[in-house]
C-alpha positions as CSV (number, residue, x, y, z in Angstrom):
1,X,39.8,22.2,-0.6
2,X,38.6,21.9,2.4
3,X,39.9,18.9,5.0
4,X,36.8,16.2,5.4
5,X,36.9,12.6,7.3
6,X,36.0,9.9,5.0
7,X,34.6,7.9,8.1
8,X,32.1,10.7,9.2
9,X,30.7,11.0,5.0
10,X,31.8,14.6,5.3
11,X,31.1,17.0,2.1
12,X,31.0,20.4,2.9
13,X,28.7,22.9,0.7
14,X,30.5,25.7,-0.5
15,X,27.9,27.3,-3.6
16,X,26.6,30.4,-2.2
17,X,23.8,30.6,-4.8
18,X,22.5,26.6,-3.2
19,X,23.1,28.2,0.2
20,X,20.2,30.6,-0.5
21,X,18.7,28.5,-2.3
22,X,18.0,26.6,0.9
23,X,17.5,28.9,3.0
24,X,15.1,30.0,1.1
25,X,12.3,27.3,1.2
26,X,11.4,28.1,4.8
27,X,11.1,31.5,6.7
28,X,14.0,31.4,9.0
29,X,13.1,35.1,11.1
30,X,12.2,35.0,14.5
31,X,12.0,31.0,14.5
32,X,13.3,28.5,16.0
33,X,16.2,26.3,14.2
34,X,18.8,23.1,14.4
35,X,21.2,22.4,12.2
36,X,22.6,19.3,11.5
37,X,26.5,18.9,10.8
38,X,27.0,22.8,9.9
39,X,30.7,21.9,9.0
40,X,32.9,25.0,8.6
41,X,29.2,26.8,9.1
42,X,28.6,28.1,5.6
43,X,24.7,27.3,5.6
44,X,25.1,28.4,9.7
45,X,26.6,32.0,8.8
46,X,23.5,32.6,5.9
47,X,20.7,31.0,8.7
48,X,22.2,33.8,11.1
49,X,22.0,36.6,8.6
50,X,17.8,35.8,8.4
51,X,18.0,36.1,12.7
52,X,16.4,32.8,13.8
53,X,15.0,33.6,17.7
54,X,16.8,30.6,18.6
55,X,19.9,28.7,16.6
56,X,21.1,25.2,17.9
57,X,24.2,23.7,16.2
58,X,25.2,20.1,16.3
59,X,28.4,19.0,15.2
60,X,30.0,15.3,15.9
61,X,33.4,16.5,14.8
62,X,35.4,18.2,17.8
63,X,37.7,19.8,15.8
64,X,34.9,21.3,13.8
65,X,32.8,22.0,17.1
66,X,35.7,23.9,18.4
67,X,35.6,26.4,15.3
68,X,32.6,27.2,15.5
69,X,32.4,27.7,19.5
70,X,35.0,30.2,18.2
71,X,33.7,32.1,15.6
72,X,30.2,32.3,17.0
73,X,31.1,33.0,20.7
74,X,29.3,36.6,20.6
75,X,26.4,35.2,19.6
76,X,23.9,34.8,22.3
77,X,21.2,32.8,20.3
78,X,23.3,30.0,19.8
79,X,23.1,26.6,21.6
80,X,26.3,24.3,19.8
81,X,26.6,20.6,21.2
82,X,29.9,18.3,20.2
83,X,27.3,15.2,19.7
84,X,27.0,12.4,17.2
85,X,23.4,13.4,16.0
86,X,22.3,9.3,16.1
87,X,22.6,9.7,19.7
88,X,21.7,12.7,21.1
89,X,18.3,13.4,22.5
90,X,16.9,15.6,20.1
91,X,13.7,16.2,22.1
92,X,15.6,18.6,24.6
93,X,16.0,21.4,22.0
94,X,13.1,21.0,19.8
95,X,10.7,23.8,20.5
96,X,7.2,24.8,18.8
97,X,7.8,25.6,15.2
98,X,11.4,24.7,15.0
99,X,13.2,24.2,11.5
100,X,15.3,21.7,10.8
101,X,18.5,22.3,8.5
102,X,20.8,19.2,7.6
103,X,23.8,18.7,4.9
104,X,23.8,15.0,6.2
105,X,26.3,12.6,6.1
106,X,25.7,10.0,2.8
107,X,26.5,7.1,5.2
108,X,24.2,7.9,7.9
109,X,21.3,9.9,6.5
110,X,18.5,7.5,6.1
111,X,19.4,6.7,10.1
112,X,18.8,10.3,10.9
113,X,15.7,10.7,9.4
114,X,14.4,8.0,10.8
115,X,15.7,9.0,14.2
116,X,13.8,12.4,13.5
117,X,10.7,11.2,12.4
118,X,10.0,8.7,15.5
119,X,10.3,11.4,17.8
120,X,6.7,11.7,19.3
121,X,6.4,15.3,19.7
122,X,8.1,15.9,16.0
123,X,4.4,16.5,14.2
124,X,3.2,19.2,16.6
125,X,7.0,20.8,17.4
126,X,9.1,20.8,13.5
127,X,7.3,23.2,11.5
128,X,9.3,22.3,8.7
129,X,12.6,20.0,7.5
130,X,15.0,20.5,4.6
131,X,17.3,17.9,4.5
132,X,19.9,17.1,1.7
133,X,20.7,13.4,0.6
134,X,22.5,11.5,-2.0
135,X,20.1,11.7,-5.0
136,X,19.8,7.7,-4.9
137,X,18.5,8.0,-1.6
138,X,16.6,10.6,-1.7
139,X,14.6,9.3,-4.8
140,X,13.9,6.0,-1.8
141,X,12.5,8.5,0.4
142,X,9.9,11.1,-1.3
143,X,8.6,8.2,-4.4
144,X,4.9,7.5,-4.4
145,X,3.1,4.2,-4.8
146,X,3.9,2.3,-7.3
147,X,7.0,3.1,-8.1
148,X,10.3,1.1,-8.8
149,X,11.7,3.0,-5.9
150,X,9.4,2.2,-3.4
151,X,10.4,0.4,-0.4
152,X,10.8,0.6,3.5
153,X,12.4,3.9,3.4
154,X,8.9,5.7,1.4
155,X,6.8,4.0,3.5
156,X,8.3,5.0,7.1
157,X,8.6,8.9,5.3
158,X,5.4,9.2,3.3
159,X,3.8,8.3,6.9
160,X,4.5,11.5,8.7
161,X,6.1,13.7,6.2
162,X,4.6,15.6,3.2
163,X,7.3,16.4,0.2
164,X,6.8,20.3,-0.7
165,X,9.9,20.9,-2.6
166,X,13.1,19.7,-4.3
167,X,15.7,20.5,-6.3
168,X,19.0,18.5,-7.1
169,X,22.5,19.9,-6.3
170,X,25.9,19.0,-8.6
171,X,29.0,17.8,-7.1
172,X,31.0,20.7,-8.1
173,X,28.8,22.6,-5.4
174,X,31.0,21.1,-2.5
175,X,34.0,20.4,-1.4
176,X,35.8,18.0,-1.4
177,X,33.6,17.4,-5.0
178,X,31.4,13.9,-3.9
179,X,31.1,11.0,-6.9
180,X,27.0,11.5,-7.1
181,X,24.8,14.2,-7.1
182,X,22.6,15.4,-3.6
183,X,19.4,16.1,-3.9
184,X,17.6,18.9,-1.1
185,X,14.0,17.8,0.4
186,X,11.6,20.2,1.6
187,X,9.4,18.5,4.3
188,X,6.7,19.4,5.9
189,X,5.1,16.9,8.8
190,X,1.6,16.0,8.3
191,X,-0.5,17.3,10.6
192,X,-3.2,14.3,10.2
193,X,-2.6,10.3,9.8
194,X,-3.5,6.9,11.3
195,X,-2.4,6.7,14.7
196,X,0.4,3.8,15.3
197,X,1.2,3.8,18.6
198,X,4.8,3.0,18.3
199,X,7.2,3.4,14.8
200,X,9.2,0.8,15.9
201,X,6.1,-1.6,15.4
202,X,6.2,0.1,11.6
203,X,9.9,0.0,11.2
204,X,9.7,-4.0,12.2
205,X,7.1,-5.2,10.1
206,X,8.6,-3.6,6.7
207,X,11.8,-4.7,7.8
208,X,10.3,-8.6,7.6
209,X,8.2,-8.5,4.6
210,X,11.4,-6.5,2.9
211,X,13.9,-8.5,4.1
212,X,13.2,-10.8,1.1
213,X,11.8,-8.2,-1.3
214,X,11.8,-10.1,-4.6
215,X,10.1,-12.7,-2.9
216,X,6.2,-13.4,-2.6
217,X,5.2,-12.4,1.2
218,X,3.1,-15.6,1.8
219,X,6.1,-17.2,4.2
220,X,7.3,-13.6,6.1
221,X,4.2,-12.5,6.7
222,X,2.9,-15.5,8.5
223,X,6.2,-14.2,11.1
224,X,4.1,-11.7,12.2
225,X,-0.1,-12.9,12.1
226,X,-1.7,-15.6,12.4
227,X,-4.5,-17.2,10.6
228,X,-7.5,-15.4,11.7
229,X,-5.2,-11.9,11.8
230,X,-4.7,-12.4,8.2
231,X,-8.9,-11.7,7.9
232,X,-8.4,-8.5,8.7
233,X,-7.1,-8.0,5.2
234,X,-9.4,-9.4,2.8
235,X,-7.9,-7.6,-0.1
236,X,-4.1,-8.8,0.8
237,X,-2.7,-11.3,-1.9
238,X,-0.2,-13.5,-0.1
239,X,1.3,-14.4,-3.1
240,X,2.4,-10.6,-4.3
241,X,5.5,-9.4,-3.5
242,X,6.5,-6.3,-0.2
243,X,6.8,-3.8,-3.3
244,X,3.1,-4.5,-4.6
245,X,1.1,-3.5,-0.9
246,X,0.3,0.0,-0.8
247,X,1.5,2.1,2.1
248,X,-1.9,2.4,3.9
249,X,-2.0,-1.1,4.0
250,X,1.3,-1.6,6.1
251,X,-0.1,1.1,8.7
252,X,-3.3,-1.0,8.9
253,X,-1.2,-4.0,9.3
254,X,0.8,-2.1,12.5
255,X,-2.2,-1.4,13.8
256,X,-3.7,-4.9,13.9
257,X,-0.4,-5.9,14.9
258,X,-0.5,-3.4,18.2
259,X,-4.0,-4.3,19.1
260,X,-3.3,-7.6,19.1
């Protein structure tokens, strides 16, 4: 088995045949790549084997980081930085056309791909994403609308990201052997979408109306407009609850709300 910190939500993927799986769902040659918490560097050794033009490696865990400054010292593609992923400025190693690999951490994982997405230059620099999750979260993140998983976490995705595949992964597949199944998300950022000036705007106001999401909005939402802002949306029944507003409906409420 292999030795994992509870506190950092480690579960390291040892299946060889959901390795290549992975790697398979974007074309790793001659691009540019991060990965996200490589571990003991089982998906890093198979990205390598594809030869990426550029490889960057980030790893929280010093022991870890220390492992695989080891084993991959001849390798003159790689960039590896002992960093906690939630706070280190991603922008500085993104390049055009960059793939993003992550086995992510269970506790932190809906953080990061937040973190990801609000980066400004992530639409015209990440070519594409594949991410895995728990399978509970990952259901959150790619539903559609209506759904009984639809919430915050679709609406900030489903803004900037398009879902081209998925496939679940079983917990025998790592080790030590995690109590859910993972699920593996193919994104791809969309290239066209209303303009909101600033996610946090987006991240705020579904963070309000959700904040009570069994509720009817007609009290939360008066938090953020005001009477004659609330004619902007005609169609918007105050008495329905967050779950029942489509998605394009909360842009168009960020946008009122940022050119206010």
């Amino acid at each position: 088995m292999k030795f994992a910190k509870k506190s950092l939500g480690q579960n390291f993927l040892i299946d060889n045949n959901i390795i290549k799986k992975i790697i398979s769902l974007s074309n790793v040659k001659n691009r540019n790549v991060i990965e996200i918490g490589p571990g003991y560097g089982a998906l890093t050794s198979e990205i390598l084997k594809q030869k990426p033009k550029t490889f960057s490696l980030i790893e929280k865990d010093f022991k870890l980081f220390n492992d695989l400054k080891l084993s991959l010292k001849n390798k003159k593609s790689i960039n590896i930085f002992n960093e906690d992923i939630l706070k280190f400025k991603l922008e500085k190693i993104l390049k055009t056309k960059t793939i993003i690999f992550g086995n992510l951490p269970y506790n932190i994982s809906s953080q990061i791909l937040i973190k990801i997405i609000k980066y400004k230059l992530f639409d015209t620099k990440v070519e594409d994403m594949i991410l895995m999750f728990q399978k509970e979260l990952g259901e959150k993140i790619i539903c559609g609308y209506p759904s009984k998983h639809y919430g915050r976490l679709s609406i900030f995705s489903n803004y900037k990201l398009v879902v081209k595949n998925k496939f679940l992964v079983s917990p025998n597949c790592f080790s030590p052997k995690p109590k859910v199944t993972s699920m593996v998300i193919h994104f791809k950022p969309r290239k066209k979408f209303d303009v909101i000036k600033d996610l946090n705007n987006l991240e705020k106001i579904t963070n309000i109306l959700f904040s009570n999401k069994r509720k009817m909005i007609n009290k939360n939402i008066k938090k953020l407009f005001n009477k004659k802002e609330l004619g902007n949306f005609p169609n918007l029944d105050l008495n329905c609850r967050p779950s029942e507003i489509e998605p394009n409906l909360y842009y168009q409420m960020v946008k009122i709300y940022e050119n206010r």
